[in-house]
N, C-alpha and C positions, 0 to 999 in steps of 0.2 A: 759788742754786737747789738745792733740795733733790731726790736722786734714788739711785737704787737699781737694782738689778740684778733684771730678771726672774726668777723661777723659771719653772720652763723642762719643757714637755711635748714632743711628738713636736716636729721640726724646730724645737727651741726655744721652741716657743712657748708661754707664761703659762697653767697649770692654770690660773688662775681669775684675775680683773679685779683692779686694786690696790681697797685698802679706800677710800671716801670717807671726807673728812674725815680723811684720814691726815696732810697737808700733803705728799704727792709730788707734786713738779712733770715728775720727766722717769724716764726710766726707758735704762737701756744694755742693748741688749741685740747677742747673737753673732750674725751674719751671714755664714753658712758657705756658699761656693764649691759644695761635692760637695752638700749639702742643694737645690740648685738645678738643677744640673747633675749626672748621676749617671753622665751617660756621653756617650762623646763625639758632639758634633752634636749630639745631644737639646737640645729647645726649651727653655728655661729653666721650672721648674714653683716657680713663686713662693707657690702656695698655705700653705705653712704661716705665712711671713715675714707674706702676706696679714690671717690671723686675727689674729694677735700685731700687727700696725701696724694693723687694727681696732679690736683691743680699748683700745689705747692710744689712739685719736684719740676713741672714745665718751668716756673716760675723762680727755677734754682734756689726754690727757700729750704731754710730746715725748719725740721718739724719737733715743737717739743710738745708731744700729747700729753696731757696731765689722766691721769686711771681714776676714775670716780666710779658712786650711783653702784646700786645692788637693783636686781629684779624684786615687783612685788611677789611672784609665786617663791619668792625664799625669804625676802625681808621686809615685811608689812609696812616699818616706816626707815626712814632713815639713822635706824639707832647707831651706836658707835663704831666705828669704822673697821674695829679688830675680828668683828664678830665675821662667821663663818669664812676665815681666813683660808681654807683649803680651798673651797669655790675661789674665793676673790683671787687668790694664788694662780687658779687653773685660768683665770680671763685673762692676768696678766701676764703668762707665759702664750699662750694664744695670738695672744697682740704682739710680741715680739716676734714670733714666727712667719702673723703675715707680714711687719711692716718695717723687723730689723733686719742685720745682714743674712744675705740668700734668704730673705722670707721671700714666702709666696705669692705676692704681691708683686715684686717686682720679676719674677717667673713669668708670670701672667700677663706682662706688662714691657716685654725688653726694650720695646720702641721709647719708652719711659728716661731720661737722665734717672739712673740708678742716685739715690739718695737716701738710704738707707737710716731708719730712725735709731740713735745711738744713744738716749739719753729719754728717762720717764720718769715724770713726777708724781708722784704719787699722791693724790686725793687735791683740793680746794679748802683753805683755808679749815682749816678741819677743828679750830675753838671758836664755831661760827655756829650759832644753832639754827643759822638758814642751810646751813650743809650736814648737819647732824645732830640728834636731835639733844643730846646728852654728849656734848664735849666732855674726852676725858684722854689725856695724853698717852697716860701706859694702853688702852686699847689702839691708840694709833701708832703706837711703839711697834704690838703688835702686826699690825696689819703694812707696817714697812719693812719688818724683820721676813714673815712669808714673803709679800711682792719682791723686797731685794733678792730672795733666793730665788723664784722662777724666774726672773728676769737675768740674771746672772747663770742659771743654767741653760738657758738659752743663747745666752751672748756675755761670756766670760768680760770681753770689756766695755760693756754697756755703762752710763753713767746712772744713777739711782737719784734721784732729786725729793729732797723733803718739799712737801708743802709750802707755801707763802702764808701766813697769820694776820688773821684781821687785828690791830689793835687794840689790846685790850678791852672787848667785847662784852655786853652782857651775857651770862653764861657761858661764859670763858671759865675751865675750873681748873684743880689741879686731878692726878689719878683718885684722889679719897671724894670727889665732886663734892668737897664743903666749901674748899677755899680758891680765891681767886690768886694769881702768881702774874708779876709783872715778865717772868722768863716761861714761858707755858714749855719750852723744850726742858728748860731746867727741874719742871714739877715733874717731872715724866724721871727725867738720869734718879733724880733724888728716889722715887717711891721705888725704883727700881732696885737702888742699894739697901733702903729697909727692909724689901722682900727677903734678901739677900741674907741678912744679916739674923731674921726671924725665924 
């Protein structure tokens, strides 16, 4: 399947529709947390993500959102990705509701080619310390293990998608953040089983 990254206006979403006859089949685009939610208790304001999973259902694409990004009023900076896993859990189950099958989005919208999002990846490069600020695998362990369960209570067959990894990166670490690991998923299974064993 051939696909491509949006270019990206306000809240992300696509100045302008992909070209026809280009051969895109799907398109990834970022699914930012605080673009939603901008403050605390506030209702979720989906409108931009709206336009952009719009233009893409006219345009017969699929959509793979990637789930990034915490609000400042809970997470001051971008620390590791596991941390307040119940909030993060509750945006991601949210987002499948308006934009996976019979979400509300396309309620809203029947005039719309129904195209329903089936598949979420969870976070951007996450041993990237332009995306967090203290890379550490068992923290993003975590925060896939939450995401896959609200996503999966929402839409039993929804696809769950790890991350994509910058190559071996400065401040790329393992779960102990002393050492560097050529398999950064492998530092994660590993610290996982000494917990286990302790």
């Amino acid at each position: 399947m051939d696909s491509v990254r949006a270019g990206s206006g306000p809240h992300g979403c696509p100045s302008r529709g992909p070209r026809p006859g280009g051969g895109v089949e799907s398109i990834r685009i970022p699914m930012v947390w605080p673009a939603v939610e901008s403050s605390r208790g506030a209702d979720f304001d989906w409108s931009g993500y709206d336009a952009q999973i719009g233009v893409a259902a006219k345009a017969g694409l699929e959509v793979l959102p990637f789930l990034a990004g915490a609000p400042r009023w809970l997470v001051p900076e971008a620390v590791v990705p596991g941390t307040h896993g119940e909030a993060r859990a509750r945006f991601a189950g949210a987002a499948v509701r308006r934009y996976g099958p019979r979400g509300a989005f396309w309620a809203e919208n029947p005039q719309l080619p129904q195209r329903p999002v089936r598949a979420w990846q969870i976070w951007n490069e996450p041993n990237f310390k332009y995306f967090v600020t203290k890379p550490n695998p068992a923290e993003y362990g975590k925060l896939v293990a939450s995401s896959y369960a609200a996503i999966k209570a929402v839409d039993p067959g929804a696809k769950v998608i790890l991350a994509g990894l910058l190559a071996r990166p400065r401040g790329s670490r393992t779960a102990s953040g002393k050492h560097k690991s050529p398999n950064w998923y492998a530092s994660c299974r590993g610290s996982s089983k000494k917990r286990g064993k302790s």
